[in-house]
C-alpha positions in Angstrom: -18.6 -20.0 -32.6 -15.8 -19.5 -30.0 -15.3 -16.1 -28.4 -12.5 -13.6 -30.4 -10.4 -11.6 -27.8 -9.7 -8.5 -28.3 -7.0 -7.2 -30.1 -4.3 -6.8 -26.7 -0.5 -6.8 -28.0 1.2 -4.1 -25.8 2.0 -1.8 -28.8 3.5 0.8 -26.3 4.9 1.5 -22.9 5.8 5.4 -21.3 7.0 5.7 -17.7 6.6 9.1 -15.4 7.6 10.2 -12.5 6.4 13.4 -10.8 8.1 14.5 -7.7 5.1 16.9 -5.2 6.3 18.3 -1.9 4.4 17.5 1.2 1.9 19.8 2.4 4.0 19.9 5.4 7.5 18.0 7.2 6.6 14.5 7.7 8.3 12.2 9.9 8.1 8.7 11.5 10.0 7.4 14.2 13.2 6.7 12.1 13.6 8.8 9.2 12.0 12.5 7.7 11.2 13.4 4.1 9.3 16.9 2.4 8.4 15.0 -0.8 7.3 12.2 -2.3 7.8 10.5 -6.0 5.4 8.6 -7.8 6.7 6.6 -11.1 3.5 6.1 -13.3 3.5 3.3 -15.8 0.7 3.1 -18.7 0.5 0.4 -21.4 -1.7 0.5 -24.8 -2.9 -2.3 -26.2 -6.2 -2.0 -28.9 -7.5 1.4 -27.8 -7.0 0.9 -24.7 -4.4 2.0 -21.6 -3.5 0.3 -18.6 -2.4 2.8 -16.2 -0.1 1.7 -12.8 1.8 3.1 -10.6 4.1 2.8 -7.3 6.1 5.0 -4.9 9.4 5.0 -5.4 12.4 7.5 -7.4 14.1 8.3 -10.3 16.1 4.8 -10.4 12.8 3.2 -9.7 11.4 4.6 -13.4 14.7 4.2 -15.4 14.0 0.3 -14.5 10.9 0.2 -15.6 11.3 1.5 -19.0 14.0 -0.6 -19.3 11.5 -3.4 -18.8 9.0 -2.3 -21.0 11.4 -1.9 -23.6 13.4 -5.0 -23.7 10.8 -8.0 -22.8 7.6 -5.9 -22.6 6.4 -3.7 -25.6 5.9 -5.6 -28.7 6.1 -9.4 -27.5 3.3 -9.8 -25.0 -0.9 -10.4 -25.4 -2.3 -7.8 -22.6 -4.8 -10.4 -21.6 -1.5 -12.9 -20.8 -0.3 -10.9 -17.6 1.4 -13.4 -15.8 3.5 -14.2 -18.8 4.7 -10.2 -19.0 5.1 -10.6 -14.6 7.1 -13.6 -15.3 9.4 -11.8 -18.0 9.9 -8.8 -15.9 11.2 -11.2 -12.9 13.3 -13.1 -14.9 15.0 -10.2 -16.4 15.5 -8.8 -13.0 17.8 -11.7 -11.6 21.0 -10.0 -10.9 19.7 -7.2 -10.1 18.1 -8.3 -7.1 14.3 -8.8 -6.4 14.1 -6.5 -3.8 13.8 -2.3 -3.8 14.0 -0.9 -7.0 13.4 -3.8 -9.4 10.1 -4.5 -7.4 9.1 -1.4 -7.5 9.6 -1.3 -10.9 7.5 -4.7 -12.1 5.1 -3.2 -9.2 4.1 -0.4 -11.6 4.4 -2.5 -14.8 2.3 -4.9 -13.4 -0.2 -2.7 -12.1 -0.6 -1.3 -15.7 -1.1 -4.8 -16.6 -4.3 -5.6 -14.7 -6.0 -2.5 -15.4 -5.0 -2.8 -19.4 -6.5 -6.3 -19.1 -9.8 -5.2 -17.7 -10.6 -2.3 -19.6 -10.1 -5.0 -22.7 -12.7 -7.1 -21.0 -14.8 -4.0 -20.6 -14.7 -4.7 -17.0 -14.2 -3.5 -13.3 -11.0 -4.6 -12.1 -13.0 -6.1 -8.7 -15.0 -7.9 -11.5 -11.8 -9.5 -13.2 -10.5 -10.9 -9.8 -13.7 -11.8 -8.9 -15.2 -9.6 -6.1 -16.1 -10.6 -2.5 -17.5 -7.6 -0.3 -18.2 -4.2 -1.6 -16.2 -2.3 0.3 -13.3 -2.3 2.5 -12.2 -0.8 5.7 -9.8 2.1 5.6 -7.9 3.8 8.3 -6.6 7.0 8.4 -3.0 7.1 8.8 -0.4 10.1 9.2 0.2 11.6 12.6 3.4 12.4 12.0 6.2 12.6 15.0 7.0 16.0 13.2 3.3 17.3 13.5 2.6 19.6 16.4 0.2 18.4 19.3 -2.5 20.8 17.4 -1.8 19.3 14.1 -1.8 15.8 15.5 -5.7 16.5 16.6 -6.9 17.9 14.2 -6.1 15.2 11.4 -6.9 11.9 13.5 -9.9 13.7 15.1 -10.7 14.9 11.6 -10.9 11.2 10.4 -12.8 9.8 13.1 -15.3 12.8 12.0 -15.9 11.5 8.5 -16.8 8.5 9.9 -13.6 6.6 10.1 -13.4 3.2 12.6 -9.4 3.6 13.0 -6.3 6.1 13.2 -3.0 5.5 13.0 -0.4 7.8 14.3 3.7 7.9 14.5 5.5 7.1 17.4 9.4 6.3 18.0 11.5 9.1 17.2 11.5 11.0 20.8 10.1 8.2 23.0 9.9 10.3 26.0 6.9 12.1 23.9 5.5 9.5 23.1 3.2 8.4 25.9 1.8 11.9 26.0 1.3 12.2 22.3 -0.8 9.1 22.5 -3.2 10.5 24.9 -3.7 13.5 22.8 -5.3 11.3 20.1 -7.2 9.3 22.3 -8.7 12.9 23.2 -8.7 13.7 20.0 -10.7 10.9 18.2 -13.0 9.5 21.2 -13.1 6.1 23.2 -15.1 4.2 20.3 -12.7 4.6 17.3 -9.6 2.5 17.3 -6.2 3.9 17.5 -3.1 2.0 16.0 0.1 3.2 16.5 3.6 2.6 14.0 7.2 3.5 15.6 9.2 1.9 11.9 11.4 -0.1 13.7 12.6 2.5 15.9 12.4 0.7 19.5 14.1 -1.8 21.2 12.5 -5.3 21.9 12.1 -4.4 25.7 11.7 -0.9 24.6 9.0 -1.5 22.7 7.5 -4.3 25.6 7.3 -1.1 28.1 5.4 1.1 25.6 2.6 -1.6 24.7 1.6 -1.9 28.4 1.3 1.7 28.6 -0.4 2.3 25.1 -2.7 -0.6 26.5 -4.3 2.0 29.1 -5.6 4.2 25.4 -7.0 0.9 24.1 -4.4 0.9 21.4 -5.3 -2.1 19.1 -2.4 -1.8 16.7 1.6 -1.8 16.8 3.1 -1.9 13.7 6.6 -2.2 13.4 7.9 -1.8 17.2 11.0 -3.0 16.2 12.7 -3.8 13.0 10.8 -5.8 10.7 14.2 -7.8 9.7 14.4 -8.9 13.1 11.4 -11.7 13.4 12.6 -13.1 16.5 12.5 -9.7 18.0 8.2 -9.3 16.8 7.5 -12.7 17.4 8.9 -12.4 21.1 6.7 -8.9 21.5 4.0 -10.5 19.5 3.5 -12.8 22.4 4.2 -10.7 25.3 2.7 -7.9 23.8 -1.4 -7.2 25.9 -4.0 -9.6 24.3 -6.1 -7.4 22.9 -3.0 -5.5 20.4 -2.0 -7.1 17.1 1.3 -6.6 16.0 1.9 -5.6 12.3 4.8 -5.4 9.8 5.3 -6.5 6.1 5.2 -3.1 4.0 9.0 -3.8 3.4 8.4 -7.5 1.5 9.0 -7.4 -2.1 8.7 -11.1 -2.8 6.6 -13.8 -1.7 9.8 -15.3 0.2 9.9 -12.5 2.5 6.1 -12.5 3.6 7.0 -16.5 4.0 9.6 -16.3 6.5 7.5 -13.7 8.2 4.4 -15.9 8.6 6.6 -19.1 9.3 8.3 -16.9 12.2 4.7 -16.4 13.6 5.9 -12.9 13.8 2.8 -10.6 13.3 -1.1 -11.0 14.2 -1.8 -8.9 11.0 0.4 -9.3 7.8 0.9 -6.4 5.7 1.5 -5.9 2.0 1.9 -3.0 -0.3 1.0 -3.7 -4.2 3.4 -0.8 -5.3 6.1 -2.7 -3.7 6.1 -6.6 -3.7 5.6 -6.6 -7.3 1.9 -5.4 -7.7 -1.2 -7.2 -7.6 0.2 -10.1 -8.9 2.7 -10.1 -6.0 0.0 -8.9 -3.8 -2.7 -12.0 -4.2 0.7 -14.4 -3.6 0.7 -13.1 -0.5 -2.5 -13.1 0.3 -2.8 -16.9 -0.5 0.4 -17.3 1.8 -2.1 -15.6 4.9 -5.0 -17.7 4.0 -2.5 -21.2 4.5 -1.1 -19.1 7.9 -4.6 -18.4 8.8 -3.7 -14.5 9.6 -5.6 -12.1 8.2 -3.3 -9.0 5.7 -3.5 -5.2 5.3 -2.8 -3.2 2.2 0.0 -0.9 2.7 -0.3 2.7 1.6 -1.6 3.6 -2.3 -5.3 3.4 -1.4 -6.6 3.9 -4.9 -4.9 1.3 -6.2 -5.4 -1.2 -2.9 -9.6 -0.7 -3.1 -10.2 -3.4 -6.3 -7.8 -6.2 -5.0 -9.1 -5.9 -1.4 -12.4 -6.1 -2.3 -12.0 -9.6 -3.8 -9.5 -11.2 -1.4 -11.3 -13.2 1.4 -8.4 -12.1 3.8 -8.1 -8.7 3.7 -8.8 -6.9 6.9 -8.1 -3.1 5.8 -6.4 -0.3 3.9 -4.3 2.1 4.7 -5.3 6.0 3.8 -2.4 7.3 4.3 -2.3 11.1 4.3 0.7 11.5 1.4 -0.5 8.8 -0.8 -4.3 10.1 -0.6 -3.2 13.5 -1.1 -1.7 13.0 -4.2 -3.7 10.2 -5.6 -6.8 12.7 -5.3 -4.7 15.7 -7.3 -3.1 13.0 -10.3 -5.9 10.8 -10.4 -9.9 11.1 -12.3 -11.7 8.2 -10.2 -9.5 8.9 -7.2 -11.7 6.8 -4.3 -13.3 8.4 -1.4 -13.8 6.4 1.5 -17.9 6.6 2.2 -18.4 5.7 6.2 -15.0 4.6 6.7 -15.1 1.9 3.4 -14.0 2.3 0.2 -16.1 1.3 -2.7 -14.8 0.2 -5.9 -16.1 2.4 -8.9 -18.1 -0.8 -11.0 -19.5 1.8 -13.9 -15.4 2.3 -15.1 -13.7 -0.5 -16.6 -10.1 -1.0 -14.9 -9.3 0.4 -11.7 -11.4 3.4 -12.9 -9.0 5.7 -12.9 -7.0 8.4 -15.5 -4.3 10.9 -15.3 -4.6 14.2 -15.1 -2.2 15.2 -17.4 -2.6 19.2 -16.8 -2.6 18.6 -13.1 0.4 16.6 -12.9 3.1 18.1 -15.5 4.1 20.9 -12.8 5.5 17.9 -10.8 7.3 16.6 -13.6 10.6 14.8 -12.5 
């Protein structure tokens, strides 16, 4: 007898968004922000709900339950994901792929894949088909609006719990940041690694000066010394840059096109992707695919939770980002929120899905 799936038409689609102040100013090397909005999609099909999510605003949800309510709810099988990816997109033409809409299918799509597994009764790592058991995380915040004190204490804090890498800010008063990076040397030790991200705020030959010096703290990441529209700019610092520093960028791309160009251009050593923004995981294993035929190896941007089942069965993953905001608010909204265990996160493999659920009582006060 042939196998019957299980009942899976999307009977019902809710979008939320929850707005939660930082636990302090944050600020990068180009712009500052005291809160952060997370638009949270679920999906019901059978008994089940899919639950996704991005980081994004108001606009970003208003889209979404657009979606759900015009080529979503009601006309698609659960289990037929790329066919409700593929609506979403379509619907979405002139609007514009990138920013909002995205965002938007990111979330949706999201929902999708964890809706799917928990119908399978399965691990979303099992679904995709896993590859390692864990992935690297680095700890990422360092804000250029955090005190020297503050700056310590959180990087040096990760490299405590066991964490191989720290990332820091840089870019928004250059003529502190020389002095700031030798603070988190200090701070975290000679043997754990120490990236550094200025979002696009230096020059090209700017941000040549500042990798020779990093180079004398054994910094072994710069993400995004200059713009990441401006390829020429990354691929000349790329190869100019000391040998032993990648060069990163990519948490802007929202479509396979963009992460296309990017790898064409030979811009980066290190390709990075976020699945809350380039259209979820769907959007997320295209690019992926593109880095395996570029032969350069990708990072998850940001959202570890959601990142730690996709990364685990991509063969060219190299980390994740635990990025301080994201974490933070992931382990307050989230049951099954992941903890990194010696600097790797584990997928959860006794919850179906990406083992995680609301916390409805925790989250309402954030209500948006």
């Amino acid at each position: 007898m042939p196998h019957k799936p299980p009942e899976a038409l999307i009977r019902h689609g809710r979008v939320r968004a929850y707005t939660i102040p930082t636990d302090a100013p944050e600020a990068d090397g180009t712009i500052a922000w005291n809160q952060t909005t997370i638009v949270i999609v679920e999906l019901d099909a059978g008994t089940h709900t899919g639950l996704g999510y991005t980081y994004a605003d108001l606009a970003t949800a208003k889209l979404a339950q657009h979606l759900l309510d015009t080529v979503v709810v009601g006309k698609h099988d659960a289990l037929d994901n790329s066919a409700v990816w593929h609506a979403c997109v379509q619907r979405i033409r002139n609007l514009g792929r990138p920013g909002i809409a995205s965002m938007a299918i990111s979330a949706i799509d999201n929902a999708g894949w964890d809706l799917k597994a928990k119908l399978l009764g399965l691990p979303l790592v099992k679904l995709l088909g896993q590859l390692r058991d864990a992935v690297e995380v680095y700890g990422s915040g360092g804000f250029t609006s955090y005190s020297l004190k503050q700056l310590a204490q959180q990087l040096g804090g990760w490299a405590e719990q066991g964490m191989h890498a720290v990332k820091m800010k840089i870019g928004a008063d250059p003529d502190r940041d020389l002095h700031r990076v030798r603070v988190a040397r200090e701070a975290i030790g000679p043997d754990v690694q120490l990236f550094v991200d200025a979002n696009g705020a230096y020059s090209v030959k700017q941000a040549l000066l500042f990798a020779d010096a990093f180079a004398n703290y054994n910094v072994r990441w710069f993400e995004e010394p200059v713009s990441s529209d401006d390829l020429l700019g990354l691929r000349f610092i790329r190869e100019h840059a000391p040998p032993l520093m990648d060069i990163a960028a990519g948490e802007y791309g929202y479509d396979q096109y963009y992460f296309a160009r990017m790898l064409d251009a030979q811009a980066v050593d290190v390709q990075q992707a976020d699945a809350t923004r380039c259209a979820g995981i769907t959007g997320f294993i295209a690019a992926e695919a593109l880095c395996a035929a570029h032969n350069t190896p990708i990072s998850a941007h940001c959202a570890p939770t959601l990142h730690a089942h996709p990364c685990c069965a991509l063969a060219r993953v190299r980390n994740v980002e635990y990025f301080h905001d994201h974490q933070r608010i992931e382990q307050m909204f989230f049951d099954g929120f992941s903890v990194p265990r010696d600097g790797k996160l584990y997928p959860d493999l006794s919850r179906p899905g990406m083992g995680i659920e609301l916390k409805m009582q925790d989250a309402k006060r954030y209500a948006a």
